[in-house]
Phi, psi and omega in degrees: 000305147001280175289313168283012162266318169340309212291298199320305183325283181340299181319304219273334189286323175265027185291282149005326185277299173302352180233358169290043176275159222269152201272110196294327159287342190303324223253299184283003168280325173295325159304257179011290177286330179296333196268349186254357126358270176309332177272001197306340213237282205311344202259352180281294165329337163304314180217040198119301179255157169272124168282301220298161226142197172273138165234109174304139141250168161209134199285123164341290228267001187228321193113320201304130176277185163178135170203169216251344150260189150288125158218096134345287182313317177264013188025046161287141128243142162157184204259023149089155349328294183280141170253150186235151168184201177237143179286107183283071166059333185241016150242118209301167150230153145206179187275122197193173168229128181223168168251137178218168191014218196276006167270154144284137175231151137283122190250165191198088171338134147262150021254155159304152196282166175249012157278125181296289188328324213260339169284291180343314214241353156250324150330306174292354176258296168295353160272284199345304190290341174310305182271024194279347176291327191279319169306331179095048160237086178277098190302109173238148163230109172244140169317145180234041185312339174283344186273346154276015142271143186343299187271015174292292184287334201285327176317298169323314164301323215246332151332277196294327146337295176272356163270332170322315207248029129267325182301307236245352197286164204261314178215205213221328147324323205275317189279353152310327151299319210269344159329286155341279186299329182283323154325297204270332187283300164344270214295332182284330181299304169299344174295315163277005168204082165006098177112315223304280172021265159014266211298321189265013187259329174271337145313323199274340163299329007128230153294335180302328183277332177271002168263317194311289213308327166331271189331337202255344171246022161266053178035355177293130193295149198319312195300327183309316211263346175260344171286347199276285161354296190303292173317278193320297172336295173300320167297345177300271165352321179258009175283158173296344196215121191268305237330326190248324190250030173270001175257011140256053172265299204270315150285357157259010158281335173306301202301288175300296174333303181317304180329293191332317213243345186196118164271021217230017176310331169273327155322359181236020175268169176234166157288020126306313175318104160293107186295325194252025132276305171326305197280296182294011174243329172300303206283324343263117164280152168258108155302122166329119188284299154279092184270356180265351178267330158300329178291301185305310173311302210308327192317298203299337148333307213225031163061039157307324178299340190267328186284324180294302177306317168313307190306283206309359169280293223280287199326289181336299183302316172321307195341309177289303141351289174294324153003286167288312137354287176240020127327307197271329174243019182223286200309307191266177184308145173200169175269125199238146170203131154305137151308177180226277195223061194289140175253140194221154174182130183207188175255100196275015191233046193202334209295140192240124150271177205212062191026251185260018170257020161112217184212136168291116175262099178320284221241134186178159193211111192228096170297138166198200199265343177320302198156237171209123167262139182220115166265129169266348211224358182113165178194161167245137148269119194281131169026282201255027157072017169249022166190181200213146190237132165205177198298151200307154182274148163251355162249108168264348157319103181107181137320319162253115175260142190219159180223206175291057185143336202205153170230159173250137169243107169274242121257140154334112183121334210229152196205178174223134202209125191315139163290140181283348178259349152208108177299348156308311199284218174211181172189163185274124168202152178317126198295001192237043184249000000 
């Protein structure tokens, strides 16, 4: 009797270990915040400025914070390094910079790359955007949809071409040509698509300049950093789509060169700055007077014939894709819902335009005073970003309205309603409306 009370006692005593388990980030949210401490004086030397600041991780799959302050609004606690809390429910995640409780924060998905250089270089990319306001980069991303048509990508690839075998050049003549050529295939791209200039000159201020700083502040040694160039390049190539994600490719490959003749090149842009008059006056290059015909020669230098024929594959294939596309958000019935005060969150490298009816988001997450929408299968975005579309609902009972991919959570107050100009469809409105 003796030994099983003994026992039961054990038992009852390891209980606690087991069922107490330990928060698998806690430990490695301190780290974190120790290197980018510790790198402050390098990331501070990009511009000027102090990057390190507050920063959210947040875990996806719980909500769960770690931040590196205190904030009672946002309701962190704990006695530091890390601070903890839950990320609350109408606020999206992503790797982003926002204001919550009493901070502007950098927020930052776990788990963290498990290369250190490569956390560094995504941290220094979302502290940038923390601070971007104060630099005078009011940070806009406009869809770059001319970069999903044939001659959109191809131009853009053949870009990227001639910066590779600028990175690889031997002397600074020999890559001052490849330059050259990586310009003009820019500039025949703004030739052919009217406006284009604009839109990628305001992503590249954007995202492109918070990626240069990630990169120039992740510690990596030059060989690191043209091996970095080299990889990245390739996974960029194999997304479905650049519409969002090509300038971070192109300035901070842009970037490093420039670094060579100045390091301090970037301090003197504004939100103003046309970036490719900059380079070209910066490096300094000559544009071809006959650019279509210098385009036409250069091409055959960087496998332009292999790269035209790959595009000239895929487009035959989109076809079929858009197609289906607006079958589904323009012909047959669907749900149109307004913005209010929309908070957004996706996936930029899988994204479809949908010519002159906006861009299809595989995957999205969009919070407004409405509620909350969550598509796993698409949704279109319209054009000037002030509604959202998705395939007609089939449960309509309640508060959670759900379709083929996706549910809507509405807010107390909110309702779903036949459109009065065609009754298949639907819309989002106040229930007393």
């Amino acid at each position: 009797m003796k030994s099983i009370t003994y026992l039961l006692l054990c038992l009852l005593a390891a209980i606690p270990a087991f069922s107490q388990e330990k928060d698998p980030y806690l430990d490695s949210a301190a780290v974190y915040f120790n290197e980018i401490k510790e790198a402050a004086p390098r990331l501070q030397a990009i511009w000027g400025h102090p990057l390190e600041g507050p920063l959210l991780f947040v875990n996806p799959k719980t909500r769960h914070l770690y931040a590196n302050l205190p904030d009672t609004a946002l309701g962190l606690q704990g006695t530091g390094p890390v601070y903890t809390g839950t990320l609350p429910k109408a606020n999206n995640i992503a790797n982003t910079a926002m204001q919550l409780g009493s901070h502007r924060w950098a927020m930052v998905l776990l788990p963290l790359p498990a290369a250190k250089q490569d956390r560094l270089n995504l941290l220094a990319h979302e502290l940038f955007h923390r601070i971007q306001p104060e630099l005078g980069f009011q940070g806009r991303n406009p869809d770059n949809n001319h970069l999903d048509e044939k001659d959109g990508r191809i131009y853009l690839r053949l870009e990227l071409a001639a910066l590779k075998a600028a990175l690889r050049s031997a002397t600074w003549q020999e890559a001052q040509s490849h330059l050259a050529d990586a310009i003009s295939f820019r500039k025949y791209r703004y030739q052919l698509y009217p406006g284009a200039d604009t839109a990628e000159n305001s992503l590249e201020l954007n995202e492109g300049l918070a990626e240069y700083t990630g990169m120039t502040g992740s510690g990596r040694t030059k060989a690191q950093q043209l091996q970095h160039f080299e990889s990245d390049m390739e996974r960029f190539l194999a997304n479905p789509t650049f519409v969002r994600s090509f300038a971070y490719q192109t300035i901070p490959v842009y970037g490093y060169l420039l670094h060579g003749k100045s390091a301090q090149w970037n301090r003197k842009l504004t939100i103003q700055t046309k970036l490719t008059d900059y380079f070209i006056k910066t490096f300094p290059i000559t544009v071809p007077a006959d650019l279509e015909g210098h385009v036409s020669a250069a091409l055959k230098r960087y496998n332009g014939d292999s790269i035209i024929a790959a595009e000239t594959t895929r487009a035959e294939q989109k076809k079929a894709l858009i197609a289906r596309y607006k079958e589904i958000f323009i012909v047959q019935p669907h749900l149109e819902i307004t913005f209010i005060k929309m908070n957004v969150s996706f996936n930029p490298s899988n994204i479809q335009p949908l010519e002159d009816k906006g861009t299809v988001y595989p995957t999205i997450r969009v919070t407004d005073d409405w509620g909350i929408l969550e598509a796993q299968q698409g949704a279109l975005m319209s054009p000037d970003w002030d509604k959202i579309t998705v395939s007609a609902p089939v449960n309509t009972a309640g508060q959670r309205i759900s379709g083929e991919g996706w549910t809507l959570t509405l807010n107390e107050g909110w309702t779903i309603a036949k459109d009065s100009q065609n009754q298949a469809n639907y819309h989002v409105k106040k229930a007393n409306k």
